[in-house]
C-alpha positions as CSV (number, residue, x, y, z in Angstrom):
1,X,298.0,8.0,-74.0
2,X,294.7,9.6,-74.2
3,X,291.3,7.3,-74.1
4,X,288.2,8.3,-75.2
5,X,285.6,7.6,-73.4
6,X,282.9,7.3,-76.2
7,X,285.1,5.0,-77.5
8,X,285.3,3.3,-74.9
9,X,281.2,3.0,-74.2
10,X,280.8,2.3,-78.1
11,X,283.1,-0.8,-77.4
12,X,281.5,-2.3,-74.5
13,X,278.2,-1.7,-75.8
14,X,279.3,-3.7,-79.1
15,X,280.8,-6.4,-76.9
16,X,278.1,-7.1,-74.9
17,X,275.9,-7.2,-78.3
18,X,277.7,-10.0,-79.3
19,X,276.7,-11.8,-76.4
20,X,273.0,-10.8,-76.6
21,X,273.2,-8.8,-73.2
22,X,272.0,-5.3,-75.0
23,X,268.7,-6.5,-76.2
24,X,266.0,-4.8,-76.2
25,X,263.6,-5.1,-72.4
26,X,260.6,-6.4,-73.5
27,X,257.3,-5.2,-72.5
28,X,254.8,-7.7,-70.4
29,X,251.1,-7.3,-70.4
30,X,249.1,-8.1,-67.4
31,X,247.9,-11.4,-69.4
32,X,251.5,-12.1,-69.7
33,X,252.3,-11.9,-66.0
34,X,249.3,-13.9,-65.4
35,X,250.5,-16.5,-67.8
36,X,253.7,-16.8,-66.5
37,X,252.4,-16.8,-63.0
38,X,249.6,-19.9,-63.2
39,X,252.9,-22.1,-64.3
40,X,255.6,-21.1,-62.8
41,X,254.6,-19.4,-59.1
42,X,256.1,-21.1,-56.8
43,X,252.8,-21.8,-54.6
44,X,251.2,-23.0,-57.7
45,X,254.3,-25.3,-58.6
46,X,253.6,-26.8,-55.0
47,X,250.0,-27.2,-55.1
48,X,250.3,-29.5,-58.5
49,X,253.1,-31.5,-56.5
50,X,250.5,-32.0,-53.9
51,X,248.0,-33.3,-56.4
52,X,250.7,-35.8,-57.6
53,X,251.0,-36.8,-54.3
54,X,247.1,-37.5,-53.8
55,X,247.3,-39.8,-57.4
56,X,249.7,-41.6,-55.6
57,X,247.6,-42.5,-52.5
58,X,244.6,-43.1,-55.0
59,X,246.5,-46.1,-56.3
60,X,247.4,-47.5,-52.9
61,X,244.0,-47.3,-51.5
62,X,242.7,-48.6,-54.9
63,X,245.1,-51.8,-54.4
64,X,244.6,-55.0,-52.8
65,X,246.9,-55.3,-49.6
66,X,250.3,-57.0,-49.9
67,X,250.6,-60.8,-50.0
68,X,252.0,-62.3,-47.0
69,X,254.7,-65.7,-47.8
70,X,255.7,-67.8,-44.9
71,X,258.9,-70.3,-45.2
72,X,259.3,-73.0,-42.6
73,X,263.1,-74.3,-42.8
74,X,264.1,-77.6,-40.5
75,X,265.7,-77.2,-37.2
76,X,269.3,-76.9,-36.7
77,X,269.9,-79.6,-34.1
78,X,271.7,-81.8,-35.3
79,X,270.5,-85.4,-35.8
80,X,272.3,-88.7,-34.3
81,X,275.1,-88.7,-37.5
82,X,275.7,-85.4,-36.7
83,X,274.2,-83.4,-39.6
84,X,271.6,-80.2,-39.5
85,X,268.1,-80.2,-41.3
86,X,267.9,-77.2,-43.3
87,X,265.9,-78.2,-46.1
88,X,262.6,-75.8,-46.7
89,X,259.7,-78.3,-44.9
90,X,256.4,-76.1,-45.9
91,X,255.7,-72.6,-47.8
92,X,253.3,-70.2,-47.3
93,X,251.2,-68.0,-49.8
94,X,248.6,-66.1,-48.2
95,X,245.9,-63.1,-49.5
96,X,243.7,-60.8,-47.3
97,X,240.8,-59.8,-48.2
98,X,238.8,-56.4,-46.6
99,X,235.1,-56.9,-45.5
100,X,232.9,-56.4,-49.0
101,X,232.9,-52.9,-50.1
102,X,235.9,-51.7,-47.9
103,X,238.3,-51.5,-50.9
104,X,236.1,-49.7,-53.4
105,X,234.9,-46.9,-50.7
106,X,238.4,-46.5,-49.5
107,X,239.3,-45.6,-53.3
108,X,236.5,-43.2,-53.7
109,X,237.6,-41.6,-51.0
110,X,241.3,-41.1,-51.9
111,X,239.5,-40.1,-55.8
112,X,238.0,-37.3,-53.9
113,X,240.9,-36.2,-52.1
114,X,242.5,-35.9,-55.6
115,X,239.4,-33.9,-56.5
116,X,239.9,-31.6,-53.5
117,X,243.6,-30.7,-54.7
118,X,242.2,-30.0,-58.0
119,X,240.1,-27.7,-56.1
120,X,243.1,-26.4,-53.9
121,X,245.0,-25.5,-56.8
122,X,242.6,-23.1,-57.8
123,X,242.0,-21.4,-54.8
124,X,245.8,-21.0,-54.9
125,X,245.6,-19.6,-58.1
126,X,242.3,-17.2,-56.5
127,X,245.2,-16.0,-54.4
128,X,248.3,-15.6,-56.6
129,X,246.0,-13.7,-58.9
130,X,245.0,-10.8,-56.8
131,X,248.4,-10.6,-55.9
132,X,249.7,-10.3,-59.4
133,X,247.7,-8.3,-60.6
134,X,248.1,-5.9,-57.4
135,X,252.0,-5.8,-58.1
136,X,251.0,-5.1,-61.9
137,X,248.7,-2.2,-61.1
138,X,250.8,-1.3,-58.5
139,X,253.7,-0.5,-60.9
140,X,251.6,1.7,-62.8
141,X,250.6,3.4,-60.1
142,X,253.9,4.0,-59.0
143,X,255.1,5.1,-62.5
144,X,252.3,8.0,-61.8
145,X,253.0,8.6,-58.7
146,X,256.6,9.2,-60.3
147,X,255.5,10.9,-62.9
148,X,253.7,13.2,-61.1
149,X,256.6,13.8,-57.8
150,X,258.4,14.8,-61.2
151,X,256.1,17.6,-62.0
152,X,255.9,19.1,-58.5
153,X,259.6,18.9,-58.3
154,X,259.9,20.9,-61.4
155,X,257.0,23.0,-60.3
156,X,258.8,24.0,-57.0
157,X,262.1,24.8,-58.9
158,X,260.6,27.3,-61.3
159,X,258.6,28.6,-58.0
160,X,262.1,28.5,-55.9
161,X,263.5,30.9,-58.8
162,X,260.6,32.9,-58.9
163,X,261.3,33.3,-55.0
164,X,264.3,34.6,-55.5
165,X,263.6,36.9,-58.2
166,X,261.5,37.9,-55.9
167,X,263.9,38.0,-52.9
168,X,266.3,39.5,-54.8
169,X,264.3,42.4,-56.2
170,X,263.2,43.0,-52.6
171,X,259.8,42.1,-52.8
172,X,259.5,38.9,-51.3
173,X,261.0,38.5,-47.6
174,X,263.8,35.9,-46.5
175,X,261.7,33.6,-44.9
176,X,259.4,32.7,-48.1
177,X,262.9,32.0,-49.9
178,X,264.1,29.5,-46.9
179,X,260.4,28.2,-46.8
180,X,260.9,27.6,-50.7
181,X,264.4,25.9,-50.0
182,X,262.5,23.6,-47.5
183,X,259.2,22.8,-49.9
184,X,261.9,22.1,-52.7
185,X,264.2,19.7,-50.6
186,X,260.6,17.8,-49.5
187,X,260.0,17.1,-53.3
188,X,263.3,15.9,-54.2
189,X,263.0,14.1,-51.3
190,X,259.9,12.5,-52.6
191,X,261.0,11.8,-55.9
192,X,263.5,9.6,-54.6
193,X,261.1,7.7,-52.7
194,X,258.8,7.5,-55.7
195,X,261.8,5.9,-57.6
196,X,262.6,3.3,-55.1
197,X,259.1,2.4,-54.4
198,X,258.8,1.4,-58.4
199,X,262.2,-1.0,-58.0
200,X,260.7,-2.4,-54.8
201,X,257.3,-3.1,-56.6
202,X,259.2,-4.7,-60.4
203,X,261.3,-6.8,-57.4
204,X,257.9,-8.0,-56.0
205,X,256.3,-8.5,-59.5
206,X,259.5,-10.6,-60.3
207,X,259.1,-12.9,-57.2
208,X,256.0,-13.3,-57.8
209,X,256.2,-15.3,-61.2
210,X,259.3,-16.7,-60.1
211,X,262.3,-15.1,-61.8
212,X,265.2,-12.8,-60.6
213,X,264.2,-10.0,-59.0
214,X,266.5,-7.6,-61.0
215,X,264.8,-8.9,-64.2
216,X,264.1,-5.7,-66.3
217,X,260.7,-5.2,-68.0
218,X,258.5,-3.1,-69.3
219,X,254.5,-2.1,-68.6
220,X,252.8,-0.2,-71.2
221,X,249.2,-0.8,-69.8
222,X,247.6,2.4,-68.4
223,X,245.1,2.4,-65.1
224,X,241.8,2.2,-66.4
225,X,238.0,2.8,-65.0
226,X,235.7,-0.3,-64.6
227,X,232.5,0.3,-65.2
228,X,231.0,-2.9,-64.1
229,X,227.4,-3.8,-63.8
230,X,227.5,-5.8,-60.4
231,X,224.0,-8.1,-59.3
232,X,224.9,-9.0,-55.7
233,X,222.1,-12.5,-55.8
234,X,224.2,-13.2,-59.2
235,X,227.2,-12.9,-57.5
236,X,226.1,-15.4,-54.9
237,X,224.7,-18.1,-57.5
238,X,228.3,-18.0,-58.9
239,X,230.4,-18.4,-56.1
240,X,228.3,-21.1,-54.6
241,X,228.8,-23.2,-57.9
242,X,232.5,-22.3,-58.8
243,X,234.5,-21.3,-55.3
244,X,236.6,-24.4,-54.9
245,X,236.8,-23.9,-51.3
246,X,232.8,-24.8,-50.6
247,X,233.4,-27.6,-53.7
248,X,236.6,-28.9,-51.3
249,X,234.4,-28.9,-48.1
250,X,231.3,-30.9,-50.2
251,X,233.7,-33.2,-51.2
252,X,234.9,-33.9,-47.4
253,X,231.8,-34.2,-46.5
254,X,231.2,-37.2,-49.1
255,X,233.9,-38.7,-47.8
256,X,232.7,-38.5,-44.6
257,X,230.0,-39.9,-45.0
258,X,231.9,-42.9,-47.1
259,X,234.0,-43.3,-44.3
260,X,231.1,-44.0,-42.2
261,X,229.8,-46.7,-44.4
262,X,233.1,-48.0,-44.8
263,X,233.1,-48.6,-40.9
264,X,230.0,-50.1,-40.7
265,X,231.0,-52.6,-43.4
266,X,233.9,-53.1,-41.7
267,X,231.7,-54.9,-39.0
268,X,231.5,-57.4,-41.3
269,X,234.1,-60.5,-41.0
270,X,237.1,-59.9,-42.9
271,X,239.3,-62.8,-44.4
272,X,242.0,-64.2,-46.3
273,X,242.9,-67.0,-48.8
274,X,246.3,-68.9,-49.0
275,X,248.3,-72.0,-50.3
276,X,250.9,-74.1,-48.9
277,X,253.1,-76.8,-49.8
278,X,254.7,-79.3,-47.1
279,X,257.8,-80.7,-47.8
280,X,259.0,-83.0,-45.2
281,X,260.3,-86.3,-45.7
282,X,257.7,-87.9,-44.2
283,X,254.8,-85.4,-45.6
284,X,254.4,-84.4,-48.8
285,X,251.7,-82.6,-49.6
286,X,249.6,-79.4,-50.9
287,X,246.7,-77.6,-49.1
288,X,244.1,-74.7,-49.4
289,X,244.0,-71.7,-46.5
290,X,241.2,-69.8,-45.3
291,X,241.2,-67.7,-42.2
292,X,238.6,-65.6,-41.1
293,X,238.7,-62.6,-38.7
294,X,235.9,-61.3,-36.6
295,X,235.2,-57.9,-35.0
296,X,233.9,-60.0,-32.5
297,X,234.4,-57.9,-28.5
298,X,233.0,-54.3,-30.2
299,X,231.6,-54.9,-33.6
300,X,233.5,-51.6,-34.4
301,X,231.4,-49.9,-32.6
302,X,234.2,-47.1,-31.5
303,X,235.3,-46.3,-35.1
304,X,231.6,-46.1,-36.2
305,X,230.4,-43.6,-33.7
306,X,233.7,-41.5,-34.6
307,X,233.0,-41.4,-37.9
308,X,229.2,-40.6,-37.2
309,X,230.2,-37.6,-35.5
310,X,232.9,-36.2,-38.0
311,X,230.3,-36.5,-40.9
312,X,227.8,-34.4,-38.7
313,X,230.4,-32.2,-37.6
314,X,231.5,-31.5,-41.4
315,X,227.6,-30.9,-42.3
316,X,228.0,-28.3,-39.6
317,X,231.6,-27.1,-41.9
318,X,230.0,-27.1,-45.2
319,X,227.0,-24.8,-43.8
320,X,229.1,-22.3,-42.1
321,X,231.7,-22.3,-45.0
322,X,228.2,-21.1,-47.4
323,X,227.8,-18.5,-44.9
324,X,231.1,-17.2,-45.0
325,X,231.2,-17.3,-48.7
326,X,228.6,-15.2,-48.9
327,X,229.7,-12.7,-46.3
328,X,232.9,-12.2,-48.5
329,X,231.0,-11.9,-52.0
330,X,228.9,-9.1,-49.8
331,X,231.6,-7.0,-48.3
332,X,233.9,-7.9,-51.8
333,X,230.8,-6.3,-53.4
334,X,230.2,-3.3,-51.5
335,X,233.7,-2.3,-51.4
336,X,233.6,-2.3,-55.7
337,X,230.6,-0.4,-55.6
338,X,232.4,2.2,-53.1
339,X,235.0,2.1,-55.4
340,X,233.1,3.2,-58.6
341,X,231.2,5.8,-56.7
342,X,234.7,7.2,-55.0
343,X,236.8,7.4,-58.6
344,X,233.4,9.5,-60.3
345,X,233.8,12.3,-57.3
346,X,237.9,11.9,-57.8
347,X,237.6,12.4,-61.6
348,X,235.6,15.5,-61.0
349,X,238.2,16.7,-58.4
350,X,240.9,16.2,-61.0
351,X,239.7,18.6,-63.4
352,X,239.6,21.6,-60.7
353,X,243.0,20.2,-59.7
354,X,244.4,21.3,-62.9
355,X,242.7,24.5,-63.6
356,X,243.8,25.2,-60.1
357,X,247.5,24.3,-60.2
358,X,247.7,27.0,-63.5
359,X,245.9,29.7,-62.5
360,X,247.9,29.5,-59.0
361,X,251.5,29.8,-60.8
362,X,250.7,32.8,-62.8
363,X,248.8,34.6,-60.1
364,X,251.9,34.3,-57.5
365,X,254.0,35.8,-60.0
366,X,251.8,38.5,-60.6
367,X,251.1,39.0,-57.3
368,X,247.5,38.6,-56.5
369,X,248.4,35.6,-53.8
370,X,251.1,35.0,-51.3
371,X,253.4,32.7,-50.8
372,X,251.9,30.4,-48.3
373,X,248.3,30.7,-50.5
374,X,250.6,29.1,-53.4
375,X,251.9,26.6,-51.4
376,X,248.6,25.8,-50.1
377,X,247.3,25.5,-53.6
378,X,250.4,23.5,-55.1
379,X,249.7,21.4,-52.5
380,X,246.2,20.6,-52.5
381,X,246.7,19.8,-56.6
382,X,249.1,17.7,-55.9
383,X,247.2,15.8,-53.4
384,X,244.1,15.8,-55.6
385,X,245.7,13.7,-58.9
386,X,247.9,11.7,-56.4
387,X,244.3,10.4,-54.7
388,X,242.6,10.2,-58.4
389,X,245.6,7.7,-59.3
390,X,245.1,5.5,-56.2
391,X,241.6,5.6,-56.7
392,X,241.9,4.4,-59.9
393,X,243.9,1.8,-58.3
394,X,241.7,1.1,-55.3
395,X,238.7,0.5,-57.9
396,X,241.2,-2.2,-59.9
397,X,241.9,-3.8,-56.6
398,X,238.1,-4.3,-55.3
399,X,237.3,-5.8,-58.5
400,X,239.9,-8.4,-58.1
401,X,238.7,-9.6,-54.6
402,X,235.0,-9.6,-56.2
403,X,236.8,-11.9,-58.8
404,X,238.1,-13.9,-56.0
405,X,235.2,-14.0,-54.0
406,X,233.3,-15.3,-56.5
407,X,236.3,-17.1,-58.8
408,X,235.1,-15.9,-61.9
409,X,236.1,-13.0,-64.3
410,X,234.1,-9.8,-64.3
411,X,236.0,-7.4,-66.6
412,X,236.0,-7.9,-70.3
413,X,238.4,-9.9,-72.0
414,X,239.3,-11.3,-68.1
415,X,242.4,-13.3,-68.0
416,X,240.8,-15.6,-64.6
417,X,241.7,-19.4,-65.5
């Protein structure tokens, strides 16, 4: 019984049809990945948890504390007929009360922790997006790194068979041909490196927004030039009123300095109100509570001067974090101008690249150059459009940091949130 094995593909392909596993990979823009990335990267799924978790605290700190109840039940001696007391003699309801102020202070300061994981979540998102968009652009420069490990493979073929033309014919010596052999074994070599660093990159891309890593896609997006007009004072004006990092450290500092307040209110006597009923046989009767407590041996003196110092010593935070802010936005900034002055030499260097990978084919075969010349030449093209691609790619990259350092877009049509 013979079996024919395009019958057999035709069947399976049909069959898996049917249960939708043949359809079509889609192709995913780099606003798409972005998209998907904001809700469903891990990190960011965490940070949101965390600001759940800050809501929470706002309501306890927001609340009054628990009441206390106190029961007093009669003894269990027994009495003179022999019989145990146990009915409930007196109840206890009882409310405390913080010094004046200490509630409301103590809920502004959970408010702005909630603010400051607001604030957290975007710098997470500052991070995840320079890292998805890396693994994006990444991809695409993999595909023409690929692409172009493809041509000098198939470059190095026809020049292997033009070796041994030229070996055979006698005019080329045995060493060129083994030298050929070796320069053609290299470029498989790096075509199947090329081709594993693009599943490597997809697998990262995948992780990153938070779906299997064998998830097939497609990227039809191309590396581009930036041409961006960069004001480094500007730069500075915008990350001082958008980084969330220096808007998390201002709000610490608030509540630093509402803790100290709080303390020194807590100086202040705090005290409680309650109700109780007696129920004894021989007393019956209802009565008003009021206790009072005093910080009478320190006045609080210990948590005052500790909260004293941590509101100067988070002046001294917020200050250096501005500093450091503005060292990054500098560097950030100067490593995108590099960037655009680096790809304007590269895209020069390109053009000789190709003019110089043509002419050096057709004058090996007729002659005018030998065989290490070619190489040399091959070579150097190669080279040349490989660093044009990762320039490209280099430029992309800087941009994004900028972006980051300053947490705002700066490309047209920008996809920051």
């Amino acid at each position: 019984m013979r079996v024919s094995i395009q019958g057999v593909s035709l069947f399976i392909f049909v069959f898996l049809s049917s249960f939708g596993m043949a359809e079509e990979i889609k192709a995913i823009l780099i606003k798409d990945a972005l998209d998907i990335a904001y809700q469903d990267n891990p990190r960011m799924m965490e940070a949101r948890k965390s600001i759940d978790a800050f809501k929470g605290e706002l309501i306890t700190a927001k609340s009054l504390a628990n009441p206390e109840v106190e029961m007093e039940i009669g003894g269990l001696k027994k009495n003179e007929e022999g019989k145990r007391r146990i009915n409930l003699d007196s109840i206890v309801f009882k409310q405390n009360f913080d010094p004046p102020g200490v509630r409301l202070l103590r809920g502004q300061i959970a408010k702005n922790e909630v603010k400051a994981g607001e604030e957290a979540l975007k710098a997470v998102w500052a991070d995840v997006y320079v890292e998805v968009v890396k693994a994006y652009w990444k991809i695409i420069l993999d595909n023409k790194e690929l692409e172009l490990a493809d041509e000098n493979l198939k470059t190095l073929r026809q020049f292997f068979s033009n070796v041994q033309v030229r070996f055979q014919s006698g005019q080329a010596l045995k060493n060129d041909l083994q030298r050929a052999k070796i320069e053609l074994l290299k470029a498989e070599a790096n075509d199947l490196a090329a081709q594993k660093a693009i599943q490597v990159d997809r697998g990262r891309l995948n992780l990153l927004l938070n779906r299997p890593m064998e998830d097939p896609f497609k990227i039809k997006e191309e590396l581009k030039e930036e041409d961006l007009k960069l004001n480094l004072k500007e730069l500075n004006d915008i990350a001082f009123s958008k980084r969330p990092d220096l808007k998390i450290e201002e709000l610490r500092l608030d509540s630093r300095d509402k803790e100290l307040i709080k303390e020194q209110l807590n100086r202040l006597p705090s005290f409680s109100l309650g109700f109780e009923k007696t129920n004894v046989e021989y007393e019956k009767d209802y009565s008003a509570l009021i206790s009072v407590s005093v910080p009478f041996w320190n006045l609080n003196q210990g948590e005052v001067k500790k909260a004293r110092a941590q509101k100067e010593s988070q002046k001294i935070r917020v200050e250096a974090s501005k500093r450091q802010a503005s060292f990054e936005v500098y560097e950030a900034y100067l490593n995108a101008q590099l960037a655009q002055q680096q790809i304007d030499l590269l895209k020069k260097s390109l053009e000789e690249a190709n003019e110089l990978i043509r002419l050096a084919d057709l004058r090996y075969r007729e002659g005018e150059i030998d065989f290490i010349n070619y190489m040399d030449q091959i070579r150097s093209s190669t080279e040349t459009r490989v660093r044009y691609y990762e320039g490209l790619f280099n430029l992309n990259q800087s941009i994004s940091e900028l972006e980051r350092a300053v947490y705002t877009s700066l490309r047209e049509g920008g996809f920051w949130k």
